[in-house]
Each structure stands twice: as structure tokens, then as C-alpha cells.
VOZAKOL-697890 format. One record per residue: residue in one letter; x, y, z of N, C-alpha, C in turn. Coordinates in pm, 1 decimal, padded with zeros to 6 digits. Atoms other than C-alpha are relative to their C-alpha. Example, Ala and Ser with C-alpha at 12.3 -4.5 7.8 and 13.67 -1.06 7.14 Angstrom:
A, 00089.0, -00119.0, 00000.0, 01230.0, -00450.0, 00780.0, 00090.0, 00120.0, 00000.0;
S, -00082.0, -00119.0, -00006.0, 01367.0, -00106.0, 00714.0, -00077.0, 00109.0, 00073.0;
//
This chain:
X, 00083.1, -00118.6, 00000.0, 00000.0, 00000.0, 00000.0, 00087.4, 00124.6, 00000.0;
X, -00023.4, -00113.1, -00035.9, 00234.7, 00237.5, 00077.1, 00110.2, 00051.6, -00093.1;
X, -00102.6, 00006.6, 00150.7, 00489.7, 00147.5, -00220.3, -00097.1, 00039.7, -00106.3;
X, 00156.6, -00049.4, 00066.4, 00140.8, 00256.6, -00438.4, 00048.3, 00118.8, 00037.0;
X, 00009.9, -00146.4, 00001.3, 00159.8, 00586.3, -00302.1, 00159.1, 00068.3, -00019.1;
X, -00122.1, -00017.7, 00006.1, 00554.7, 00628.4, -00319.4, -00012.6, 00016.6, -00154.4;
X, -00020.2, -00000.8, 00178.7, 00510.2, 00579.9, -00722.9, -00085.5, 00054.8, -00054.9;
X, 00112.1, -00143.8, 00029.2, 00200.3, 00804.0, -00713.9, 00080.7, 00138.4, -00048.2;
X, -00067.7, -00129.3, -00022.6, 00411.3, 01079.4, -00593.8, 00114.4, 00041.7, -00091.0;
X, -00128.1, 00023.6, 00091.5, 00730.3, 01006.9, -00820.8, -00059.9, 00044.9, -00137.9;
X, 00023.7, -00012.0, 00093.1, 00503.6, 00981.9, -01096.3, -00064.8, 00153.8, -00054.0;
X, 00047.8, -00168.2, 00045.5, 00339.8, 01342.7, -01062.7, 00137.2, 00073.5, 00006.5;
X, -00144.5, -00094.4, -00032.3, 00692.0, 01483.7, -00996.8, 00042.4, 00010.0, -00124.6;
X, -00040.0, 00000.1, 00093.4, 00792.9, 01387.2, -01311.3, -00056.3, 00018.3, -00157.7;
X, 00096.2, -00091.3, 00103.9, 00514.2, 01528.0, -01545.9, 00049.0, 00166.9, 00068.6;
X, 00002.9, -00143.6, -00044.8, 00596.5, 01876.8, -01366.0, 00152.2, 00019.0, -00020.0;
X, -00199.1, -00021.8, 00011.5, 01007.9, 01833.2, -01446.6, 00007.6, 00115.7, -00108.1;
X, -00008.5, -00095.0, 00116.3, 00992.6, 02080.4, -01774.6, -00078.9, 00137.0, 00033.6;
X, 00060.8, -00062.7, 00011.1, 00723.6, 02303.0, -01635.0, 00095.5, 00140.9, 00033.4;
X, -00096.7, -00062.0, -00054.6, 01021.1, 02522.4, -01457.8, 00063.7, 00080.1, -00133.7;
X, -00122.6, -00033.1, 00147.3, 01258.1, 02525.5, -01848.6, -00117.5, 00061.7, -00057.2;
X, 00058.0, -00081.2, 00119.4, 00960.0, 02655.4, -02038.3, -00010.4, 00120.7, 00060.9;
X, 00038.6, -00088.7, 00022.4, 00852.2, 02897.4, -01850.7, 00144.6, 00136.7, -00021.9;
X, -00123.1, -00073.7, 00039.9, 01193.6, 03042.6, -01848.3, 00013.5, 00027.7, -00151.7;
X, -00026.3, -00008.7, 00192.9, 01217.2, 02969.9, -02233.8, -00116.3, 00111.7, -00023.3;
X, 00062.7, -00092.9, -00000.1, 00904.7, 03187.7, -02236.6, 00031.2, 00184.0, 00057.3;
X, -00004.0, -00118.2, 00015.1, 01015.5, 03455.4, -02057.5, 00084.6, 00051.5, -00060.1;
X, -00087.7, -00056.7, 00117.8, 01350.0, 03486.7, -02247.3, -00038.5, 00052.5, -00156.8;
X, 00059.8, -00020.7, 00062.9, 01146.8, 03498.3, -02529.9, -00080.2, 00124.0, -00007.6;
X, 00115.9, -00157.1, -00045.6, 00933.6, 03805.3, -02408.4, 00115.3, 00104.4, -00010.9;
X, -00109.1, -00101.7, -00094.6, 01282.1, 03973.7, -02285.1, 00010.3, 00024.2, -00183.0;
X, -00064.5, -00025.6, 00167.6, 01393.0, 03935.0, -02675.0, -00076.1, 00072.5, -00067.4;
X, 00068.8, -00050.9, 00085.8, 01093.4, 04028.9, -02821.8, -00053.3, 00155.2, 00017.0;
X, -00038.0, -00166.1, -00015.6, 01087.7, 04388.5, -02629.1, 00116.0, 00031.0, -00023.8;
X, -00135.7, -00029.8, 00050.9, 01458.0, 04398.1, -02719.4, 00010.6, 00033.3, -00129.4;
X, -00062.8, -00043.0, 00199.6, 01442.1, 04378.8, -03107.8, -00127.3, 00116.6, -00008.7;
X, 00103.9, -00086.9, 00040.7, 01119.5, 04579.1, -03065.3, -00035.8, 00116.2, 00029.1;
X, -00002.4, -00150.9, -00112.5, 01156.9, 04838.9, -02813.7, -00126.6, 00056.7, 00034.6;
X, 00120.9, -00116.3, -00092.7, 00926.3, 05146.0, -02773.3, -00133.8, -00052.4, -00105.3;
X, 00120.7, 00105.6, 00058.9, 00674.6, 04975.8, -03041.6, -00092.0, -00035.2, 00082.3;
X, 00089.2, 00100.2, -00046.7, 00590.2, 04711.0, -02861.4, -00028.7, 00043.2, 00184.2;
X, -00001.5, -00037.6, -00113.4, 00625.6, 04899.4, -02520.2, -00147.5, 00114.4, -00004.2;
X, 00140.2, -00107.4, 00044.2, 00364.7, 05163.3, -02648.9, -00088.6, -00072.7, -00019.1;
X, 00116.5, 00061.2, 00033.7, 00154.0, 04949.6, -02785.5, -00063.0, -00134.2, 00127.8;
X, 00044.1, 00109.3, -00135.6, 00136.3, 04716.1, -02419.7, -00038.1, 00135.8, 00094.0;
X, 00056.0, -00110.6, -00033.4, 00071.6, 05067.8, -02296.3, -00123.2, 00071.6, -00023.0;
X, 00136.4, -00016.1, 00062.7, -00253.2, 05129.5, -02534.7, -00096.2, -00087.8, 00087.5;
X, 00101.9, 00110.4, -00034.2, -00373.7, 04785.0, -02424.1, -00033.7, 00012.8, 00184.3;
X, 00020.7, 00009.5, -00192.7, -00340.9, 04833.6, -02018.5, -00091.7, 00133.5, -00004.3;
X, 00067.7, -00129.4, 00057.9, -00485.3, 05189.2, -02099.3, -00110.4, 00001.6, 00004.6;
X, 00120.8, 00024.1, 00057.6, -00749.3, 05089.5, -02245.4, -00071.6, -00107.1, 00093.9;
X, 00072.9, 00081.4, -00109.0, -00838.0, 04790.5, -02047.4, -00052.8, 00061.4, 00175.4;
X, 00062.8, -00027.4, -00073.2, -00849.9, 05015.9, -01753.1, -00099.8, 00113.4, -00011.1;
X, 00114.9, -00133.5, 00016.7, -01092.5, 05293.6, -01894.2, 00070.5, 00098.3, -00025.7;
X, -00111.2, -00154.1, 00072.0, -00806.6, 05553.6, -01970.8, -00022.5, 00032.7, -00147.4;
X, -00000.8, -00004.3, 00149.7, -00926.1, 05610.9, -02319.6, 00142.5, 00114.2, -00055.9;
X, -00114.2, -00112.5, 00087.0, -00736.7, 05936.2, -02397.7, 00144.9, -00045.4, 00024.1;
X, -00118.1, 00033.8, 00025.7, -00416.1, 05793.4, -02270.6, -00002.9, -00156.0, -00042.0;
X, 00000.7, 00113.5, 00052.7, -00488.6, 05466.9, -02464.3, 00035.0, 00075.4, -00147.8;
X, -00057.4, -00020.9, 00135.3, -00488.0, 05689.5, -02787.3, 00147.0, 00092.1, -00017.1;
X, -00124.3, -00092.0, 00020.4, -00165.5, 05920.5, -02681.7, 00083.3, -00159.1, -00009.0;
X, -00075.4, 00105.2, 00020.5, 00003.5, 05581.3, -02636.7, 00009.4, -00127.2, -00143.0;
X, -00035.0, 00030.6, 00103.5, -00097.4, 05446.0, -02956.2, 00011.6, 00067.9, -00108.1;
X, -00063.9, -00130.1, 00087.8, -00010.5, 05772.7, -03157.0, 00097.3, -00095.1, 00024.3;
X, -00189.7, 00037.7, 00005.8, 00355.8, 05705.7, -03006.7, 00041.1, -00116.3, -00054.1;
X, -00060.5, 00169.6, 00088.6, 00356.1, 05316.4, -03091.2, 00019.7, 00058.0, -00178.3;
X, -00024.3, -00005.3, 00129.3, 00274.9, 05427.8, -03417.1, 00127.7, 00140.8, -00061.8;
X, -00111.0, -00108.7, -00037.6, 00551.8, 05744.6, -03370.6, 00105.4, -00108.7, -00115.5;
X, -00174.4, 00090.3, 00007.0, 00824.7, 05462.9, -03343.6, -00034.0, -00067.6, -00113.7;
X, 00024.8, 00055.6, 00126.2, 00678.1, 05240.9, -03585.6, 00050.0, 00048.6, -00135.4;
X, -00035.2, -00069.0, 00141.0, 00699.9, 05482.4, -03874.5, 00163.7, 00070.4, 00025.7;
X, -00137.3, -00004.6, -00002.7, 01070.6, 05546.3, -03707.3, 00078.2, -00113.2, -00018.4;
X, -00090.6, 00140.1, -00012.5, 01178.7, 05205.7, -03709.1, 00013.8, -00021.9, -00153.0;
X, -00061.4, -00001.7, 00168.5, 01108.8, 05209.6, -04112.2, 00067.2, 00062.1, -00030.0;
X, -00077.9, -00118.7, 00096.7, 01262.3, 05498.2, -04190.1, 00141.7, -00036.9, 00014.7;
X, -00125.6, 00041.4, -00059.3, 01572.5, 05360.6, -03992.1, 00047.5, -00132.1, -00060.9;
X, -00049.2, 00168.2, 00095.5, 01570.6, 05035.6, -04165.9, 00025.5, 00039.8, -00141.4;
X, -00001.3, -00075.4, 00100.3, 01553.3, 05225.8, -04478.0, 00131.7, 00022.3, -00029.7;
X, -00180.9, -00042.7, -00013.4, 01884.0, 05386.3, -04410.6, 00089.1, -00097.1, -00117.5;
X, -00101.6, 00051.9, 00015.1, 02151.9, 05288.4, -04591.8, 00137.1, -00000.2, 00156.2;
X, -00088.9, -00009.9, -00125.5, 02406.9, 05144.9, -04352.2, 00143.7, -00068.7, -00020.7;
X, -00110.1, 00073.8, 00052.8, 02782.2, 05106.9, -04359.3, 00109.6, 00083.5, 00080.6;
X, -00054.7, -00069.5, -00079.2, 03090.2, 05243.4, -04203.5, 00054.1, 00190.4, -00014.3;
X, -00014.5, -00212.7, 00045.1, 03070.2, 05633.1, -04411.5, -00089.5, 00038.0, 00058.5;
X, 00113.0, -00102.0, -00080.6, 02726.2, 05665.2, -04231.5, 00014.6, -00039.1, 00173.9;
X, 00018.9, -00013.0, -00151.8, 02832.9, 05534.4, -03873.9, 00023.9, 00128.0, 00113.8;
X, -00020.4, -00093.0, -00072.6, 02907.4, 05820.2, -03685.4, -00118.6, 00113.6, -00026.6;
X, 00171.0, -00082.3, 00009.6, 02546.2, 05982.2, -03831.0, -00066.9, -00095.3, 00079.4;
X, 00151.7, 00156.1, -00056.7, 02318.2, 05646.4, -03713.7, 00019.4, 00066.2, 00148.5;
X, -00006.4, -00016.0, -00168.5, 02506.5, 05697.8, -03363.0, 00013.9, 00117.2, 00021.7;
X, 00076.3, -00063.1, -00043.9, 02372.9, 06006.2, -03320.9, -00092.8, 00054.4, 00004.7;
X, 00136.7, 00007.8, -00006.6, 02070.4, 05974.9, -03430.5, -00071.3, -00074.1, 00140.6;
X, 00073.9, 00095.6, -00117.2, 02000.2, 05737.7, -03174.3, 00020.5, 00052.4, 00119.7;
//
């Protein structure tokens, strides 16, 4: 009876072994995806909290700005880039 519950316990332990690595893999994943994305995706998680709490007007100043950066992030990709324009890029930024 009591070897039954010993291999109960073993056996739930070891469905829950990965649950720990993903969520990590998840949040690295989050960390990256405000990294390549910046004020974008920071503005635009700013619209949505905004908005979800009844802030309308600062739901639309915050998605003006998403869309700000947005139409900066093309123009910047746009660029030609190479080492005659580095010392312009870095101080644009």
C-alpha cells in the first residue's frame, strides 16, 4: 500500500520536471521580443493596459507614439548602412 503511493508521488513529480525550463524559455522569449522591438511594442502594451483600464485618452496618446516609433523604425531600416554613415546612425540614436 504504501509502495502505491511512493510511485504516485514520483510519478506526478515527473510530469511537472519541464514546467520550470519553459517557462523560463518563455520569458526569455518576451525579454527578446521587447529587445528587437523596443518602444513599439512597449507603447503598444501601454494602449492595451490603458485601455483595459478605462483611460481612453491615454490609450490613444500611447498608440499615436507606438505608431511614432513604428513609422521610425522604417525609416531607420531604410537607411543605408555602412561604415561612411556610422558616426550619423550613432547620433541619431
Amino acid at each position: 500500500m504504501n509502495r502505491i503511493r511512493l510511485s504516485k508521488r514520483f510519478a506526478a513529480r515527473k510530469s511537472q520536471l519541464g514546467q520550470g525550463m519553459t517557462v523560463a524559455l518563455v520569458a526569455i522569449g518576451a525579454i527578446g521580443v521587447y529587445s528587437a522591438f523596443g518602444h513599439t511594442v512597449q507603447d503598444q502594451m501601454t494602449a492595451i493596459t490603458n485601455g483595459l483600464a478605462g483611460n481612453g485618452g491615454a490609450a490613444n496618446t500611447a498608440d499615436q507614439a507606438a505608431n511614432t516609433e513604428a513609422q521610425t523604425a522604417t525609416t531607420d531600416s531604410n537607411q543605408k548602412l555602412g561604415l561612411d554613415t556610422f558616426t550619423k546612425n550613432v547620433k541619431d540614436q
